[in-house]
C-alpha positions in Angstrom: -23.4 -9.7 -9.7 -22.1 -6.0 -10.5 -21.7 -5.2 -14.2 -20.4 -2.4 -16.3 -21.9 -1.4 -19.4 -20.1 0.6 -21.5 -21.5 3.1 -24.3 -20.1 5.4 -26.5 -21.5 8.9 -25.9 -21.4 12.7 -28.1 -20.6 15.5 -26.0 -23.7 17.0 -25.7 -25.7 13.8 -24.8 -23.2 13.0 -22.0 -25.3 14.4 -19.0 -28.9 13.4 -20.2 -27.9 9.9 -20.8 -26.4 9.3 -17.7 -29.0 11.3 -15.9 -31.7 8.7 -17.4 -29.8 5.9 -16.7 -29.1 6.5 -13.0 -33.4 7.5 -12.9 -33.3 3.9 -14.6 -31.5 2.2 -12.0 -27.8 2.1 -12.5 -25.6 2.6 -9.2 -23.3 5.0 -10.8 -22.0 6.6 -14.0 -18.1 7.7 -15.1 -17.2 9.3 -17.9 -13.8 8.7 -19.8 -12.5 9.8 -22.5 -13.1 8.1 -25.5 -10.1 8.9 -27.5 -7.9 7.7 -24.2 -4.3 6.6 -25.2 -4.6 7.9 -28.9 -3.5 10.7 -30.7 -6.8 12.7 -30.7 -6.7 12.6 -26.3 -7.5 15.7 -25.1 -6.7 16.5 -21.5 -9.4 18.6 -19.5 -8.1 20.8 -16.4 -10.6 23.6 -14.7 -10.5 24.3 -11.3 -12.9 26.6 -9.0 -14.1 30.2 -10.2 -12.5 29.6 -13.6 -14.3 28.4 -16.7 -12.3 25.2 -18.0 -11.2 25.5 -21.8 -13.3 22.4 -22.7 -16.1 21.1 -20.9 -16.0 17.3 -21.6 -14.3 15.1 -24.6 -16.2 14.9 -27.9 -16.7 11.7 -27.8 -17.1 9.7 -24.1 -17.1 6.7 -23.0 -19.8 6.2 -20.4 -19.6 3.7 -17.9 -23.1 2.5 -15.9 -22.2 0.1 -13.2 -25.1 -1.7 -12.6 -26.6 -4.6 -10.3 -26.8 -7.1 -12.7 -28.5 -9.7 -10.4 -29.1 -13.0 -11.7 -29.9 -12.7 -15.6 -27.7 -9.6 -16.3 -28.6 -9.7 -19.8 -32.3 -9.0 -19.5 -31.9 -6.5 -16.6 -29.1 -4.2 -18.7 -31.9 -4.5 -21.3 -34.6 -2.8 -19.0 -32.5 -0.2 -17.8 -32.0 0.9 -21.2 -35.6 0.9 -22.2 -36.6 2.6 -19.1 -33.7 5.3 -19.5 -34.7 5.8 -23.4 -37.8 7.1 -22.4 -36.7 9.6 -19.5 -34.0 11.3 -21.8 -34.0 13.4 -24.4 -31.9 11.2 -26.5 -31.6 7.6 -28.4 -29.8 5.7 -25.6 -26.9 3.4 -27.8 -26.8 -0.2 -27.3 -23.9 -0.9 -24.5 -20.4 -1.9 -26.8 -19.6 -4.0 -24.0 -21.3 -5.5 -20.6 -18.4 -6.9 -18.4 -18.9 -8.4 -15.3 -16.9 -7.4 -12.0 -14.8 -9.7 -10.1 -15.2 -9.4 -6.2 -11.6 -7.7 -5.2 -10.1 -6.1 -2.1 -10.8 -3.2 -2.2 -8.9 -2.1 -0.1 -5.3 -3.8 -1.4 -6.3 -2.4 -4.5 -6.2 0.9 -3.6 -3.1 0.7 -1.4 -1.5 -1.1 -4.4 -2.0 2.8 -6.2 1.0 4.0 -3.7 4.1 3.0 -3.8 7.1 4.4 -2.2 8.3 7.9 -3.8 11.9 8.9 -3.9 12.7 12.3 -4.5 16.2 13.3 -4.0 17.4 12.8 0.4 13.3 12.1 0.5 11.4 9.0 0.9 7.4 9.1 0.9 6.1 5.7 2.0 3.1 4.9 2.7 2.4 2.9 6.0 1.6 -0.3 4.6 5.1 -0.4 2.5 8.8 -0.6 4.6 11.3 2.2 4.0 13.9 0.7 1.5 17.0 0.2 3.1 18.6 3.0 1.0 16.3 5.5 2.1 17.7 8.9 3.8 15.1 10.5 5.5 11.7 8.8 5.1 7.8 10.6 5.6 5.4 7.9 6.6 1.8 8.9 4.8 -1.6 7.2 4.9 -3.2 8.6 2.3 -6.9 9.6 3.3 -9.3 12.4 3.1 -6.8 15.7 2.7 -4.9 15.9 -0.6 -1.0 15.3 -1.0 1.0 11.9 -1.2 3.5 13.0 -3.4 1.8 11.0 -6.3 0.5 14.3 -8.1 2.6 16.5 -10.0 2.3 19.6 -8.1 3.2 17.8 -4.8 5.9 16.5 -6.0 7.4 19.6 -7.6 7.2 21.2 -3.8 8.7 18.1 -2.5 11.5 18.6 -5.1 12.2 22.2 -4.2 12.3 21.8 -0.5 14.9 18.6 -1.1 16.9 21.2 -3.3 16.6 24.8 -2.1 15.6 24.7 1.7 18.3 25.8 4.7 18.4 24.4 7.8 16.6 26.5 10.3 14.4 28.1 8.2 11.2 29.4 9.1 8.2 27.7 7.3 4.7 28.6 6.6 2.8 25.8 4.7 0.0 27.7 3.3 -3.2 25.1 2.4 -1.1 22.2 3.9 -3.6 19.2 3.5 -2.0 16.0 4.3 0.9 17.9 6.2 3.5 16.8 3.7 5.7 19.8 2.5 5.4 20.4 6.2 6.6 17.0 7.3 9.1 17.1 4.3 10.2 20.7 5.7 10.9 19.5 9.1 12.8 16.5 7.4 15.2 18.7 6.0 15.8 20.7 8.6 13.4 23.5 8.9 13.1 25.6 12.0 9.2 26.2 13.2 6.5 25.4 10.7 3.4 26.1 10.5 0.5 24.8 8.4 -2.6 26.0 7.6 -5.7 25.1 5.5 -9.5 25.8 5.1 -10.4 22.0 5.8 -11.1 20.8 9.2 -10.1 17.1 8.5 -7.2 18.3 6.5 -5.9 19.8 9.9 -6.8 16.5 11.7 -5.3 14.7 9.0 -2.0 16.7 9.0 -1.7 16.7 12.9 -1.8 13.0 12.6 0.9 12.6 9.8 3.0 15.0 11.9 2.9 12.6 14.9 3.8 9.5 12.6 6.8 11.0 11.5 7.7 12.3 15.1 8.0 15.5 14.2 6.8 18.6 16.1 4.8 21.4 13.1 1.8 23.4 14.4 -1.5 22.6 11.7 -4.4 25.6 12.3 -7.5 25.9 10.2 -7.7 29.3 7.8 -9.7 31.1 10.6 -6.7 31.0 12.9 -4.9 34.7 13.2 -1.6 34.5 11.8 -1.8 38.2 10.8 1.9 39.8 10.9 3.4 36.5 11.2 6.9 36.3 9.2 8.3 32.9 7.5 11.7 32.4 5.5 9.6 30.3 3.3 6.1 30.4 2.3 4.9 27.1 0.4 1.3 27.0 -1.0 0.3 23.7 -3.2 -3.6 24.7 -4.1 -4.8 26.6 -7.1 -4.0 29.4 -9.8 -7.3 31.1 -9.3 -6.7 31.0 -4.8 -3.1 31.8 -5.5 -4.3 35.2 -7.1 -6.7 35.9 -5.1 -4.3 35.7 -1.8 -1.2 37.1 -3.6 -1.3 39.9 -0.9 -1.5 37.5 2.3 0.7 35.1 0.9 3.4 37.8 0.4 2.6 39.3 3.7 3.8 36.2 5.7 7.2 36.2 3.5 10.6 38.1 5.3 12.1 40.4 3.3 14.5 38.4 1.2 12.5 35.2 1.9 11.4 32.3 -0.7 8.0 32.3 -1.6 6.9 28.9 -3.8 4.0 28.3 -5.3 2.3 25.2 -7.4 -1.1 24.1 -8.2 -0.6 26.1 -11.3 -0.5 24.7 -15.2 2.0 25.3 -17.5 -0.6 28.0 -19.4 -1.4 29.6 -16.0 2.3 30.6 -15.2 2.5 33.9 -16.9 -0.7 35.2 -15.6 -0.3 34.2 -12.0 3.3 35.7 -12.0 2.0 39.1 -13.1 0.0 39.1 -10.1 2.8 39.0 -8.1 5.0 41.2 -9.7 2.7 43.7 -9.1 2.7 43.4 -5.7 6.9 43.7 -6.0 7.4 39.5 -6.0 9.3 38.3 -9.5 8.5 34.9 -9.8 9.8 32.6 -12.4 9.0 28.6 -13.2 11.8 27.1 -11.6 10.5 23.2 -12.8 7.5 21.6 -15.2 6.2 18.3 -14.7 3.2 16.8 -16.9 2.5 20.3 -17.5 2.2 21.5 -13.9 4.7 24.1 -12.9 6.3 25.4 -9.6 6.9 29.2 -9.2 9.4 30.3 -6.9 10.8 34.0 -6.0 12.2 35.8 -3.5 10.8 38.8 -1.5 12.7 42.3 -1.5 15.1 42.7 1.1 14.9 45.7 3.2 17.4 48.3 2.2 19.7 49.3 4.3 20.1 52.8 5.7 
């Protein structure tokens, strides 16, 4: 029988005491945070190559799940012992021990995704029909790249392409993952697109997604040369610290007087990653917040004419 037992934890005990209790014999250990759903909840972002402004919560709740076998009691009892005298730290008693029921696993986590509307769009997930209302519909198994439309920054792409892309536009979807703003491109209309990430399966897993939908995108891994390629629209969905860094590529691949759009950046984040870009000649401005992620969106200068 698999149990959880649950302690309360400061911050700077969190990763010795579920350090000891893993060398002790737990399966796993979580953290949450203690003050979830109350007025003293502090959200944590951080991302790669940036120091996050907090490191964990002040006060954790640590879950140990645990292989309670057949007197779970006694057995939570001599992990706790044993982990008391590997750590640094008095281990607290558990303030709760609860026992797990057997589940589906997998219906429960197909029960996370439900269809998404967004404007014309429809993002349903295989398992689920199209409601009969739906315009144009992308078919998504959600798997091992990122983007079902569930996360903020997704869906602050999917809401720009829905509202701002032409038919026949040229499309570059820069870190593409699951292929959607591709897909979602193409749904709308889009002329060639391309996609293009770092992550072999995300390629594998956008090439599949494509053929779902029955739509015809090219997905190529980062290594590919796209050097003086040109898009109408360049879409990239990853991070503010990347985004920097690639400010120059990213603006390469954009027309003069193209779109350029860019997410994966927080609400505090916005200013800074914008001055990159205007420096490079690209104004970019928040053109829509949600849960304190933002999309940026700006347009290349046009040639001027002789």
């Amino acid at each position: 029988m698999l149990v959880e037992a649950i302690f309360q934890v400061k911050l700077d005990e969190t990763d010795a005491i579920g350090d000891a209790l893993i060398a002790a014999g737990a399966l796993s250990v979580s953290l949450e945070d203690a003050d979830q759903d109350t007025a003293n909840e502090r959200p944590l972002f951080g991302e790669p190559g940036l120091v996050p402004l907090q490191l964990g919560w002040e006060r954790s709740r640590l879950i140990a799940l645990i292989d309670g076998h057949e007197n779970v009691a006694k057995y939570v009892a001599q992990i706790i012992t044993e982990a008391n005298a590997l750590c640094e730290f008095t281990i607290p008693l558990p303030e709760q021990v609860r026992g797990l029921d057997e589940q589906d696993w997998v219906a429960v986590t197909q029960s996370q995704f439900s269809p998404l509307h967004i404007g014309r769009l429809w993002v349903v997930p295989t398992w689920h029909e199209p409601p009969p209302e739906a315009e144009l519909v992308i078919r998504l198994d959600p798997g091992m790249a990122f983007g079902t439309g569930s996360h903020p920054t997704t869906h602050l792409c999917l809401q720009w392409l829905e509202q701002h892309l032409s038919p026949g536009m040229q499309v570059l979807d820069y870190g593409c993952g699951s292929g959607i703003l591709a897909i979602a491109a193409k749904k709308l209309g889009a002329g060639n697109t391309l996609g293009l990430d770092i992550d072999p399966n995300a390629i594998i897993a956008a090439r599949q997604n494509a053929e779902l939908n029955l739509i015809e995108a090219a997905f190529v891994e980062a290594s590919a040369q796209i050097n003086g390629q040109i898009f109408d629209l360049v879409i990239a969905n990853i991070l503010s610290n990347p985004l920097k860094i690639l400010a120059p590529v990213l603006i390469s691949h954009v027309q003069p007087g193209g779109h350029l759009v860019l997410s994966g950046v927080l609400e505090r984040q916005a200013d800074e990653v914008a001055d990159v870009y205007a420096k490079l000649g690209v104004a970019l401005q928040v053109a829509a917040e949600l849960d304190g992620w933002v999309v940026l969106s700006g347009r290349a200068k046009p040639h001027r004419s002789i």
